[in-house]
C-alpha positions as CSV (number, residue, x, y, z in Angstrom):
1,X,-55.0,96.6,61.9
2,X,-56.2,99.2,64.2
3,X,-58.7,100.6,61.3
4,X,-60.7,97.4,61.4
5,X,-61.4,97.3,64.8
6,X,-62.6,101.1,64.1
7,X,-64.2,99.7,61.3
8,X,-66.5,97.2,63.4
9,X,-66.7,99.7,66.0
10,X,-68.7,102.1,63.8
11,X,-70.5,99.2,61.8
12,X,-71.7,97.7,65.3
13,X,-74.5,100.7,65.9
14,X,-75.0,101.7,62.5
15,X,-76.4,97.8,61.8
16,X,-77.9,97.6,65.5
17,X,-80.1,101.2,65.0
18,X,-80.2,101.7,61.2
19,X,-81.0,98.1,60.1
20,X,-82.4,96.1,63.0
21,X,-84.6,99.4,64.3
22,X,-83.4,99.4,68.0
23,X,-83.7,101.4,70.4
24,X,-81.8,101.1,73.6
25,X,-78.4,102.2,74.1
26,X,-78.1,105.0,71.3
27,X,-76.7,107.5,73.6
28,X,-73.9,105.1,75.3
29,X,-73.4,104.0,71.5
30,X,-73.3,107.6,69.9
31,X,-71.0,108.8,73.0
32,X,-69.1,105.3,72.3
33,X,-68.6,106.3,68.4
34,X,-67.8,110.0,69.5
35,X,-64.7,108.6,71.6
36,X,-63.5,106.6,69.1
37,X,-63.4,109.3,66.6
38,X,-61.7,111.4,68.5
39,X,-59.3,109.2,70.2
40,X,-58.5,108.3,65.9
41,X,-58.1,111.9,65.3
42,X,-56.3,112.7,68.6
43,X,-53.3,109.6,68.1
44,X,-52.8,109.8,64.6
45,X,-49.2,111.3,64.2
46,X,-46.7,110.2,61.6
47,X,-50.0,107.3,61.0
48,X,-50.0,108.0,57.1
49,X,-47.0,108.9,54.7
50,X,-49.1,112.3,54.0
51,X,-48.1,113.2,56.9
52,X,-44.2,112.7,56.8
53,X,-44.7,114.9,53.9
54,X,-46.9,117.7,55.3
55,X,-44.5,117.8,58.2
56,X,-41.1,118.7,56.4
57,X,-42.6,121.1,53.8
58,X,-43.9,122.9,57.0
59,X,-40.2,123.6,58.0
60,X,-39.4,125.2,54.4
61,X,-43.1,127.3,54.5
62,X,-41.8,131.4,55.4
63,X,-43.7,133.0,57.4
64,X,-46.3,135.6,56.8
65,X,-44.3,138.6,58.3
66,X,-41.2,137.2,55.5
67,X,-43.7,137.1,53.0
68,X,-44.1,140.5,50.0
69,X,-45.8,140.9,47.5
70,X,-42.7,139.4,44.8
71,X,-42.8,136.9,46.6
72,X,-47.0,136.2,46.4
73,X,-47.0,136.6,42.7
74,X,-43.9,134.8,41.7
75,X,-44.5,132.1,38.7
């Protein structure tokens, strides 16, 4: 639900500058788009299953200092 308010967010200027040829208000609009991107990147945690997933095989990842050259070239 909260992608399609992001959605119509970002359609708002694109159809406003791109289509209709305004003019006024492309910085509020791009500083508007900006905000929203980055707020979207910024409060995404544990949003998709990805993720979950990326998050647990983190834990089981050695570290490089752990890591030889056996280890690197193991099949």
């Amino acid at each position: 639900m909260v992608y399609f308010l992001i959605i119509i967010i970002l359609l708002v200027p694109i159809i406003n500058y791109d289509l209709w040829g305004a003019d006024s208000g492309k910085a509020f609009m791009s500083r508007l788009v900006l905000f929203v991107l980055i707020i979207l990147a910024g409060f995404r945690f544990r949003v998709g299953s990805d993720t979950m997933v990326y998050m647990k095989e983190y834990e089981n990842i050695l570290s490089l200092d752990r890591i030889g050259l056996k280890y690197l070239f193991q099949f």
